[in-house]
TORKOL-4160 file (C-alpha; in steps of 0.2 Angstrom, whole numbers, padded with zeros to 4 digits, m for minus):
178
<pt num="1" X="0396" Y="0408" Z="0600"/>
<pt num="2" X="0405" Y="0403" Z="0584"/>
<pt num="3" X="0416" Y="0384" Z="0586"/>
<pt num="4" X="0435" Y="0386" Z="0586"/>
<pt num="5" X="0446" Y="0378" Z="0572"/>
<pt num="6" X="0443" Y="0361" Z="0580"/>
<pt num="7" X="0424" Y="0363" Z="0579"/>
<pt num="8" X="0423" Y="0365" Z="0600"/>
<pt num="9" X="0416" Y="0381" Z="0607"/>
<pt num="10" X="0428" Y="0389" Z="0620"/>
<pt num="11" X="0423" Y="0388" Z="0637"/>
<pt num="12" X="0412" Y="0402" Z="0646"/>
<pt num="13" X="0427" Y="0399" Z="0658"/>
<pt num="14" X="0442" Y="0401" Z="0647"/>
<pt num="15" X="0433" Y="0419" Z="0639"/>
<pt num="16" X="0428" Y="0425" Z="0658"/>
<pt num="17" X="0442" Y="0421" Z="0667"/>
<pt num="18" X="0453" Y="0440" Z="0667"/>
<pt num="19" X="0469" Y="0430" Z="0669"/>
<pt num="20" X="0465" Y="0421" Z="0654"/>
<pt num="21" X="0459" Y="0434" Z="0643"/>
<pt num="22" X="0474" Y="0439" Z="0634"/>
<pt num="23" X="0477" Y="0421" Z="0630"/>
<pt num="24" X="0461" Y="0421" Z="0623"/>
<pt num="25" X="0464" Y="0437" Z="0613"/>
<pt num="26" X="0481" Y="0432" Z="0605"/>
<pt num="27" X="0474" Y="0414" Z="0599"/>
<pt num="28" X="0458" Y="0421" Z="0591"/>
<pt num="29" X="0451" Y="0404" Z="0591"/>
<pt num="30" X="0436" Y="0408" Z="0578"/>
<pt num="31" X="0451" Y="0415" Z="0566"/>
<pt num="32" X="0441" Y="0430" Z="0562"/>
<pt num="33" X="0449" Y="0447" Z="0553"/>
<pt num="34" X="0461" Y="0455" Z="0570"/>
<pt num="35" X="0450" Y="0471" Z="0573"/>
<pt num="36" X="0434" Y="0459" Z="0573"/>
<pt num="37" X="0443" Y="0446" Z="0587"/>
<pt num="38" X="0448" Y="0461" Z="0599"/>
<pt num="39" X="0429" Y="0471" Z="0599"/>
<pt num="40" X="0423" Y="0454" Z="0601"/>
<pt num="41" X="0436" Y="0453" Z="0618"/>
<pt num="42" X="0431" Y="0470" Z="0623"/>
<pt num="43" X="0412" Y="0464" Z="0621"/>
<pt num="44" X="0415" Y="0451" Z="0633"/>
<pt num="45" X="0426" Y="0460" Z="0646"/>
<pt num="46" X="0414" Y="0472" Z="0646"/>
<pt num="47" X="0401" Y="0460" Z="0651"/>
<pt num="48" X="0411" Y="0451" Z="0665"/>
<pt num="49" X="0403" Y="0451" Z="0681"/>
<pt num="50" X="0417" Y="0461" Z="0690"/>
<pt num="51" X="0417" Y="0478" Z="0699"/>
<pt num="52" X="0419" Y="0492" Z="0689"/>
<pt num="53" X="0438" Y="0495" Z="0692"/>
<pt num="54" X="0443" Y="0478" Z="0689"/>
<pt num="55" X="0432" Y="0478" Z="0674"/>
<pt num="56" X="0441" Y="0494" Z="0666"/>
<pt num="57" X="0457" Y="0491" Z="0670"/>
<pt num="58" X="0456" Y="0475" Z="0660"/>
<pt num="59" X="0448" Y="0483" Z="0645"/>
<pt num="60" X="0460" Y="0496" Z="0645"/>
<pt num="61" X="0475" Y="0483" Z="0648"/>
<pt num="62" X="0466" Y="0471" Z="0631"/>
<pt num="63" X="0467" Y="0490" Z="0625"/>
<pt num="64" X="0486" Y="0492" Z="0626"/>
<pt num="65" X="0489" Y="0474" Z="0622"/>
<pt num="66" X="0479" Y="0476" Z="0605"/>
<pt num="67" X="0489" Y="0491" Z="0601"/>
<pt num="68" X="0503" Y="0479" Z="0598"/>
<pt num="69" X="0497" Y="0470" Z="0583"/>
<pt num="70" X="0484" Y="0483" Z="0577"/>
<pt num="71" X="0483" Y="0504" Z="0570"/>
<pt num="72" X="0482" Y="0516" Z="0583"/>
<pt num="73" X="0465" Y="0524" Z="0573"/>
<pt num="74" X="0458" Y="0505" Z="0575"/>
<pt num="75" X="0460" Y="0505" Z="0592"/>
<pt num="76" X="0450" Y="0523" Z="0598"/>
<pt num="77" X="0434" Y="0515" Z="0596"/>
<pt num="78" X="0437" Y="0500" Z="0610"/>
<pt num="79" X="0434" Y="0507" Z="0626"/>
<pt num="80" X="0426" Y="0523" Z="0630"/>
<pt num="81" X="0440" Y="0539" Z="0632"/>
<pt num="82" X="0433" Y="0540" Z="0650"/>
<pt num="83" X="0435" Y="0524" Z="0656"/>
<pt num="84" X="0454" Y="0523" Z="0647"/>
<pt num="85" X="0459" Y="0539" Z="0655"/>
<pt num="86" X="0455" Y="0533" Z="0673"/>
<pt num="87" X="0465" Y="0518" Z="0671"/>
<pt num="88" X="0477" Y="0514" Z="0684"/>
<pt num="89" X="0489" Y="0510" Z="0669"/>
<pt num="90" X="0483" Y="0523" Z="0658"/>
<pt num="91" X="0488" Y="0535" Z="0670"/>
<pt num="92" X="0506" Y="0525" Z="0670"/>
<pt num="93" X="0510" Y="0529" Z="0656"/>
<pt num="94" X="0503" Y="0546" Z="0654"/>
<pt num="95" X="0514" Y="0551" Z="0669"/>
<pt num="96" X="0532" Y="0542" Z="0661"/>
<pt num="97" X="0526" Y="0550" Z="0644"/>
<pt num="98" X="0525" Y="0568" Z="0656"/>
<pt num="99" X="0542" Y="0565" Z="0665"/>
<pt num="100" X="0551" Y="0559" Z="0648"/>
<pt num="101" X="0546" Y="0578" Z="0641"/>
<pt num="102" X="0550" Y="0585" Z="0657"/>
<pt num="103" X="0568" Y="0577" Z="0654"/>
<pt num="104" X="0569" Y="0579" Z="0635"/>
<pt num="105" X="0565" Y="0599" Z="0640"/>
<pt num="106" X="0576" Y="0603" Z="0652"/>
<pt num="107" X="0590" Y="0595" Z="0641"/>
<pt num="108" X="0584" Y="0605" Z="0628"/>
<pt num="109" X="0584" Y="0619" Z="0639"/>
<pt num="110" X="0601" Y="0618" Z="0643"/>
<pt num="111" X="0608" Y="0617" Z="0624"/>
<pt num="112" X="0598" Y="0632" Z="0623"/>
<pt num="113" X="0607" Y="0639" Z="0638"/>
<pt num="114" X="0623" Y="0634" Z="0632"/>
<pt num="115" X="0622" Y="0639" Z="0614"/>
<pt num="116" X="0617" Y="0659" Z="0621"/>
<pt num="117" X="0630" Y="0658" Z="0633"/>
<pt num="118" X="0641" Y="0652" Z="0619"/>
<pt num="119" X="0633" Y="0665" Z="0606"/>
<pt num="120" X="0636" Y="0680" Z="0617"/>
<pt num="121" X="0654" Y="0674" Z="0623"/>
<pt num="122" X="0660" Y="0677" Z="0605"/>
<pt num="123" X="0651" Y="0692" Z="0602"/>
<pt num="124" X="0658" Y="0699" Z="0620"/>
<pt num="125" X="0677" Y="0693" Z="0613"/>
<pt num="126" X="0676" Y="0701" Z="0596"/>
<pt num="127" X="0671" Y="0716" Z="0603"/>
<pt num="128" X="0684" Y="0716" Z="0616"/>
<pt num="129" X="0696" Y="0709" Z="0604"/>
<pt num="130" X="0697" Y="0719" Z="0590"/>
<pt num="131" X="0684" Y="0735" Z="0595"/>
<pt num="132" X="0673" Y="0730" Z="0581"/>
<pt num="133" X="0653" Y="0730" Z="0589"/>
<pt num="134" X="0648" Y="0711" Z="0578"/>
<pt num="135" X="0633" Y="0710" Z="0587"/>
<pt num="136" X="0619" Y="0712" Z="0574"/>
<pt num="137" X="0629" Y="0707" Z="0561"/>
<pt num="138" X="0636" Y="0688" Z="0567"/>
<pt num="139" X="0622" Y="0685" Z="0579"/>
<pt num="140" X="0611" Y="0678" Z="0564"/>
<pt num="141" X="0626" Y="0669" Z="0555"/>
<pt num="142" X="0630" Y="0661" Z="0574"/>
<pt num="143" X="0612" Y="0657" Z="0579"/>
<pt num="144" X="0611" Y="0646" Z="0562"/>
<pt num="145" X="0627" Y="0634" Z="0571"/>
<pt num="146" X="0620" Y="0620" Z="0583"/>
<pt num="147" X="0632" Y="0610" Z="0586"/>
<pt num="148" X="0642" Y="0617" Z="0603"/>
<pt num="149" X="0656" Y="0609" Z="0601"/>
<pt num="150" X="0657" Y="0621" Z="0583"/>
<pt num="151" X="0651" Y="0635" Z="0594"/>
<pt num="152" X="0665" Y="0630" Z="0608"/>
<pt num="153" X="0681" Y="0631" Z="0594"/>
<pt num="154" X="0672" Y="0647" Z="0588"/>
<pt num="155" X="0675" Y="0655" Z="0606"/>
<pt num="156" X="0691" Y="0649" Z="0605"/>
<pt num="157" X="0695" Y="0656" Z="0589"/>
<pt num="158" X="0687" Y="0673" Z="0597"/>
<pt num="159" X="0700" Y="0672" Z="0609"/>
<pt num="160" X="0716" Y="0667" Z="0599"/>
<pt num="161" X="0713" Y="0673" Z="0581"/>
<pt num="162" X="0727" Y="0687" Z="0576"/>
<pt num="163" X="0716" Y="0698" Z="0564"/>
<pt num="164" X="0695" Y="0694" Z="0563"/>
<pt num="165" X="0697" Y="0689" Z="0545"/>
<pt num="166" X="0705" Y="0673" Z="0553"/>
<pt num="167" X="0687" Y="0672" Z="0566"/>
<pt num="168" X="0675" Y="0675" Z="0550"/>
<pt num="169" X="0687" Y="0662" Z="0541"/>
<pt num="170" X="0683" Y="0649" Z="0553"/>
<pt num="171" X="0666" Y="0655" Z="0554"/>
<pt num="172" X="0661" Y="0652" Z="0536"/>
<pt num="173" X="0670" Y="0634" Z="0535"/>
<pt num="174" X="0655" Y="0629" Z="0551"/>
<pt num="175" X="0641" Y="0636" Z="0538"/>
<pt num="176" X="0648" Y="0627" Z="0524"/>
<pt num="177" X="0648" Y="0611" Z="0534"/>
<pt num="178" X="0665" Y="0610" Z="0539"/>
């Protein structure tokens, strides 16, 4: 084992104690390049004489901790892929990565939904309105608006205009960026 800055070799304690291992990994007392300190912490977690769980779990906790100060591609070849995916706090964050997709789709989802509704209560108006069937001739033009609130005073313009020249008006100024 190589001597520290003060020309002392770090206790066997200090490097094998879990609760002290982070401290360890963030002073890097040999100074050594970054990537080289944390394989050198993973080397010696791995060879800690603690049951298997315990063991993993910290390599995969030294795992997400290096993640802070080093690239992602530096990090794949720390621990083995089996031992990080049956990680307690793997798993954490799989599951919040799962649920925040699960959220982000069903928002998603429903701008969808609301920007067909919102599609098909202007063609329904229109052809109500003025007996003119616009389906497969606005549908593309509308589809191309995502903002709902555009969408919204399109319905209301569906509703209210006097002639459909004033609807396509409207129309054009929300394709132009209006």
């Amino acid at each position: 084992m190589e001597n520290n800055k003060d020309g002392e070799q770090p206790t066997s304690d200090a490097v094998t104690l879990p609760h002290q291992q982070f401290d360890i990994v963030a002073k890097n007392p040999f100074h050594v390049f970054p990537e080289e300190w944390t394989t050198r912490c993973a080397e010696v977690t791995q060879s800690l004489q603690l049951d298997t769980i315990k063991r993993n779990n910290l390599l995969v906790e030294l795992w997400v901790m290096s993640g802070l100060a080093h690239d992602r591609q530096n990090l794949s070849s720390l621990i083995p892929e089996d031992i990080m995916k049956n990680s307690p706090v793997y798993q954490m964050i799989i599951e919040q990565g799962i649920e925040q997709g699960i959220e982000q789709g069903i928002e998603q989802g429903k701008r969808l939904g609301a920007k067909e509704f919102a599609i098909q209560r202007i063609r329904d108006l229109l052809n109500r309105r003025f007996n003119i069937p616009m389906a497969d001739t606005l549908t593309p033009s509308l589809e191309d608006i995502d903002d709902l609130q555009h969408l919204s005073q399109l319905m209301d313009e569906a509703s209210e205009a006097e002639h459909l020249e004033n609807f396509m008006q409207t129309l054009a100024s929300f394709q132009n960026g209006a």
